[in-house]
C-alpha positions in Angstrom: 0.0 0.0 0.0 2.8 2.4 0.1 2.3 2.4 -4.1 1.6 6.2 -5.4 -0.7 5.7 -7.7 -0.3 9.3 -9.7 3.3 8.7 -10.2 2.6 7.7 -13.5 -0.3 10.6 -13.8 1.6 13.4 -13.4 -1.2 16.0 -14.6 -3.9 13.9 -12.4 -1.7 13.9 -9.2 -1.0 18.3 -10.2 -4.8 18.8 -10.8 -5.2 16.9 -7.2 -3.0 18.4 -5.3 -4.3 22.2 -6.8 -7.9 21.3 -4.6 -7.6 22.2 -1.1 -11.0 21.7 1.2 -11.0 23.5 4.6 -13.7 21.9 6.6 -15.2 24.4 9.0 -15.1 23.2 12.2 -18.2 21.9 14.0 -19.5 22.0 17.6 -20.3 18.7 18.8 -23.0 18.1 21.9 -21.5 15.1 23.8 -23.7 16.0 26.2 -26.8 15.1 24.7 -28.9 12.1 25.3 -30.4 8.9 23.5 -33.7 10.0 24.2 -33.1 13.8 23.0 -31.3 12.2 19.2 -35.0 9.7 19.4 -37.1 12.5 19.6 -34.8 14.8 17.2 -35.3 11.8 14.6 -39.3 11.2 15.0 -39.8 14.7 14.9 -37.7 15.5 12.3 -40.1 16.0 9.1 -40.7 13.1 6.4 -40.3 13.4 2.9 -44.0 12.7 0.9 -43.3 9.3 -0.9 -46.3 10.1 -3.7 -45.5 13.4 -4.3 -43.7 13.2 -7.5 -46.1 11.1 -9.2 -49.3 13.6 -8.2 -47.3 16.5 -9.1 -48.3 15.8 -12.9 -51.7 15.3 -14.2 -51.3 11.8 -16.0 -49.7 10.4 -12.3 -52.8 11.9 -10.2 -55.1 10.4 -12.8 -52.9 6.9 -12.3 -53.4 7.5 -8.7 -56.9 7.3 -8.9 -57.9 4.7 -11.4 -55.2 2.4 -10.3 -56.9 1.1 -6.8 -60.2 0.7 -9.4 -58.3 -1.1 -11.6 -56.7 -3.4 -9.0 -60.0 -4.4 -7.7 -61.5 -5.4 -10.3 -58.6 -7.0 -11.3 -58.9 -8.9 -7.9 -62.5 -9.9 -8.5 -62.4 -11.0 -12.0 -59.4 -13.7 -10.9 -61.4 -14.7 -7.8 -64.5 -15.3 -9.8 -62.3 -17.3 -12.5 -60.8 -19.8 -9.9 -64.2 -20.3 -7.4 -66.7 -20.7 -10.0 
């Protein structure tokens, strides 16, 4: 592991070493307790799971014929096999 691998890639290794990143420095709680991070998660805000498809007309129209569908779906198959 003590291999350089931009020895070869002299332009890579120049181009790499030209990026410099300062990370600011953060203030860490160690005080804080499991509890407080269990509430901080449930009462952080979700992300709505359907709201890309009703943000367009053809997805809210899916979104409303698609239980219908389903159904009657469901119903034609149960009549098929129990009659």
């Amino acid at each position: 592991m003590n291999q350089d691998p931009f020895k070869k890639e002299t332009y890579l290794g120049m181009k790499l070493d030209e990026d410099h990143v300062e990370v600011p420095d953060f203030p860490m709680n160690p005080k804080m307790k499991r509890w407080d991070r269990l509430v901080n998660v449930l009462a952080s805000p979700a992300k709505n799971p359907v709201e890309p498809v009703i943000s367009t007309t053809t997805g809210f129209l899916v979104l409303k014929v698609a239980p219908i569908l389903a159904g009657t779906a469901l119903t034609f198959i149960q009549l098929i096999f129990f009659l």
